[in-house]
C-alpha positions, 0 to 999 in steps of 0.5 A, a space after each residue: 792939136 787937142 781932139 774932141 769927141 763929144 760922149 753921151 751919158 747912157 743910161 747905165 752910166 749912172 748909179 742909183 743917186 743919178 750920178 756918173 759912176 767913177 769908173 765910166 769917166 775912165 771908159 769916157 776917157 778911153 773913147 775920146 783916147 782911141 778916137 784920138 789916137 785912130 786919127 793920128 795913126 790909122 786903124 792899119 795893124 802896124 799902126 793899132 799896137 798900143 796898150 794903157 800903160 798909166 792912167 792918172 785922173 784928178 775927179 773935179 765935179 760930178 756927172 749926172 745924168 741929167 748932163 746928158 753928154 760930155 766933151 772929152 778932149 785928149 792932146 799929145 803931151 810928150 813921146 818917149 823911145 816906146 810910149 806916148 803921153 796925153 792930157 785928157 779932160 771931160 767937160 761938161 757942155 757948159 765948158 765946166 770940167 768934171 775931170 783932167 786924166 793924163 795917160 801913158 800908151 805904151 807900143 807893143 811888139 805883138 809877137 814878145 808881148 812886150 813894149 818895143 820902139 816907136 816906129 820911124 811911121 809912128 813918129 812921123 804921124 805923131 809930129 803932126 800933133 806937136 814935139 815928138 822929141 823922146 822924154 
């Protein structure tokens, strides 16, 4: 299931050329991600222990700031033992996309600081946006 979270371009989003910097499509992208992945897991502490392992982003068209907002969507690609991947694009609000992201979340066991296993809760809230077979 593909979520959607509509953005509005700030102000100082924006360089001197009125263009979207670079970096704010990633800070984009991580809006939409986490809202995504709040509403797939809940906001409880056993459900919140993700990190951004990966993040790859093919840039397509420019942002302005006369683009006034754009539409970020994010949907499950595949589910590992410990991390999670999605698909993420922006688009314009003509529909037009100004850049397609895919991202690795990788579990974090809080205590070690390191990755640890999908829970069984996990993988069950997980099912319900598609395959959760491990990769």
């Amino acid at each position: 299931m593909t979520h959607e979270k509509r953005v509005a371009i700030r102000w100082h989003d924006v360089d001197a050329y009125r263009h979207v910097n670079n970096a704010v499509f990633l800070t984009y992208l991580e809006e939409g991600r986490d809202e995504w992945l709040e509403r797939v897991l809940g906001r409880s502490d056993e459900l919140w222990d993700f990190v951004l392992g990966r993040v790859e982003i093919d840039y397509r068209q420019e942002l302005t700031q006369g683009d006034d907002a754009v539409i970020v969507r994010c949907s499950l690609a595949s589910v590992g033992n410990s991390s999670v991947r999605t698909t993420e694009e922006i688009l314009k609000l003509d529909g037009s996309v100004s850049a397609e992201a895919r991202a690795v979340l990788v579990a974090l066991d809080r205590v070690a600081n390191k990755p640890r296993p999908l829970t069984a809760e996990e993988r069950a809230a997980l099912q319900t946006e598609g395959d959760v077979s491990p990769r």
